[in-house]
C-alpha positions as CSV (number, residue, x, y, z in Angstrom):
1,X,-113.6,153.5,69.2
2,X,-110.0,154.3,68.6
3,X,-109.7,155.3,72.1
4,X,-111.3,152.5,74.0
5,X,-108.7,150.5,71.4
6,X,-105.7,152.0,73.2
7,X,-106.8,151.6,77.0
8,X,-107.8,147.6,76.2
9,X,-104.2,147.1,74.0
10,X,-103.0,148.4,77.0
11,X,-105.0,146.7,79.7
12,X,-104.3,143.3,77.9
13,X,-100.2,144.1,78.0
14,X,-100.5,144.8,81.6
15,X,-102.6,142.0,82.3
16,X,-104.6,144.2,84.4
17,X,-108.1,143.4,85.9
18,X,-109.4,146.5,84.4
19,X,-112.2,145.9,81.5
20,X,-112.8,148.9,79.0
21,X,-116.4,148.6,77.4
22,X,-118.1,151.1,74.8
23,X,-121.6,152.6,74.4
24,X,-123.9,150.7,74.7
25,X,-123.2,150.0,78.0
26,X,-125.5,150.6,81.0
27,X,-124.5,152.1,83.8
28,X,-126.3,152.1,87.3
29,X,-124.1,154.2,88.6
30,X,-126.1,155.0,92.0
31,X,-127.3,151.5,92.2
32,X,-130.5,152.7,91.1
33,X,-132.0,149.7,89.3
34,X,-134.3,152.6,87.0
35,X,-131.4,155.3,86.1
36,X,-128.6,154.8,84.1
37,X,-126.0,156.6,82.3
38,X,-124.6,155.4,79.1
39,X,-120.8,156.8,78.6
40,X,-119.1,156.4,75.5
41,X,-116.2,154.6,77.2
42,X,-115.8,152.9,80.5
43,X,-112.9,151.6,82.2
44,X,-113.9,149.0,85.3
45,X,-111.4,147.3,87.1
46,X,-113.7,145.6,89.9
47,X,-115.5,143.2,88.2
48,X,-117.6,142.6,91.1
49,X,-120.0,145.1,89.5
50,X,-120.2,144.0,86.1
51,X,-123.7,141.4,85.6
52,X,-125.7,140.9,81.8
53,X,-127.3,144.2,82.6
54,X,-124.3,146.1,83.2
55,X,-122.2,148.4,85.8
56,X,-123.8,148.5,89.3
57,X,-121.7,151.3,90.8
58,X,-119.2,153.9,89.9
59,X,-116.7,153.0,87.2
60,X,-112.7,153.7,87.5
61,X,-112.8,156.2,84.4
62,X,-115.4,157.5,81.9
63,X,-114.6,159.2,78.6
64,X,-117.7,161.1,76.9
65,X,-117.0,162.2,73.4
66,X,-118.7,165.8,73.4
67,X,-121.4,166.9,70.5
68,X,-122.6,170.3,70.2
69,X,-126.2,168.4,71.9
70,X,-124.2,166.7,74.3
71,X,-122.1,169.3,75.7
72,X,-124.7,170.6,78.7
73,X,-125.0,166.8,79.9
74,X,-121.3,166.2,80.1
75,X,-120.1,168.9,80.8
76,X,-122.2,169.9,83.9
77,X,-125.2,167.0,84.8
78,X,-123.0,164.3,84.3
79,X,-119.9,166.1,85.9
80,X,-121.6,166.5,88.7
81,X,-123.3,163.4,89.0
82,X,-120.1,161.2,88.4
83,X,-118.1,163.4,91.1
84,X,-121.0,162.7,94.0
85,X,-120.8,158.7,93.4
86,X,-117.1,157.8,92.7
87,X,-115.7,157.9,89.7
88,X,-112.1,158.0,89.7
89,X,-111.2,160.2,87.0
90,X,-113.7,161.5,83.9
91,X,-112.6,162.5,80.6
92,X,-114.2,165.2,77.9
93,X,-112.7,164.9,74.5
94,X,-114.7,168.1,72.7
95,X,-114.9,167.6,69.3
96,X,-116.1,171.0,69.0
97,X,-113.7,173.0,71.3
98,X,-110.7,170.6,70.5
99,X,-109.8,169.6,73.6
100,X,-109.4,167.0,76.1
101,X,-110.6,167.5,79.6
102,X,-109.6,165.7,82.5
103,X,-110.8,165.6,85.7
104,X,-109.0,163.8,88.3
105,X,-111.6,163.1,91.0
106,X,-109.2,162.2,93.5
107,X,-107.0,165.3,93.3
108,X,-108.4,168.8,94.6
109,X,-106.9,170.5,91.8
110,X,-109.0,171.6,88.8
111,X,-109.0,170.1,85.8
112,X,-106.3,169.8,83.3
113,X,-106.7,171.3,79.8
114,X,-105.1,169.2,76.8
115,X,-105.4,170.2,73.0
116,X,-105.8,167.4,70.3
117,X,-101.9,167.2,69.7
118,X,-100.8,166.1,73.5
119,X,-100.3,163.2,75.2
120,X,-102.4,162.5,77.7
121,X,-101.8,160.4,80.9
122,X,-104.4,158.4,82.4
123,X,-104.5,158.9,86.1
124,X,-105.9,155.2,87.0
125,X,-102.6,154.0,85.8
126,X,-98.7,155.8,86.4
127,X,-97.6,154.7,83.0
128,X,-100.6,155.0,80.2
129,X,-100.3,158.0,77.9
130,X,-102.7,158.3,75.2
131,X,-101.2,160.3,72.3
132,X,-104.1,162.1,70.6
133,X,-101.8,163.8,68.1
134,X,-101.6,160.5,66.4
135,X,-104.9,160.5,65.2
136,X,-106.7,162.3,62.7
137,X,-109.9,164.1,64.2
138,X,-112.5,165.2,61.7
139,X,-112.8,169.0,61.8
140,X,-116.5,169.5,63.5
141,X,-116.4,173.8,63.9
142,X,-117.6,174.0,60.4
143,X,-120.6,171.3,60.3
């Protein structure tokens, strides 16, 4: 929650067209009306494809938040699935491995590595930083 906090403060300074929405949130992301992903965070700034069922299409940015029974889906099905249709960048924040992953779909660089004290930029916008060293994360290697 705290996340998707920071990118709508920010969105709503801005004045932006860009909406940030939170699990629950369907998304169609092939336009398949039967299969859907639900990320923990979504950042759409065409609001073309938002209806009352929710995203038809690839959102700007995702953020999963990475569980030990999570990790296999985000890290490779749903990489993979949200590089073939168009998402503009894709975050990881690993509660396990304590990191922040950040793919940049639209660079052909790999993917930047960020510990839980950096700032992170968003790549969707030149001037949004989210500073993860100001929050406390709860320590999930030992549960």
């Amino acid at each position: 929650m705290w996340i998707s906090v920071k990118i709508a403060q920010y969105i709503a300074e801005k004045g932006g067209p860009c909406k940030v929405i939170q699990a629950p949130f369907a998304v169609y992301i092939a336009n398949d009306e039967h299969n859907y992903v639900e990320p923990d965070v979504v950042v759409i700034c065409d609001r073309d494809k938002l209806d009352e069922r929710g995203c038809h299409g690839a959102p700007d940015w995702v953020i999963e938040i990475v569980s030990l029974s999570s990790k296999y889906m985000d890290y490779v099905r749903k990489l993979a699935l949200y590089q073939r249709t168009g998402v503009r960048e894709y975050w990881l924040v690993d509660l396990i491995g304590k990191c922040i992953t950040v793919y940049g779909m639209e660079k052909k660089e790999g993917p930047e590595v960020h510990s839980f004290s950096d700032k992170v930029r968003a790549g969707i916008y030149e001037d949004f930083f989210i500073d993860f060293g100001e929050y406390e994360f709860v320590d999930f290697s030992t549960k």
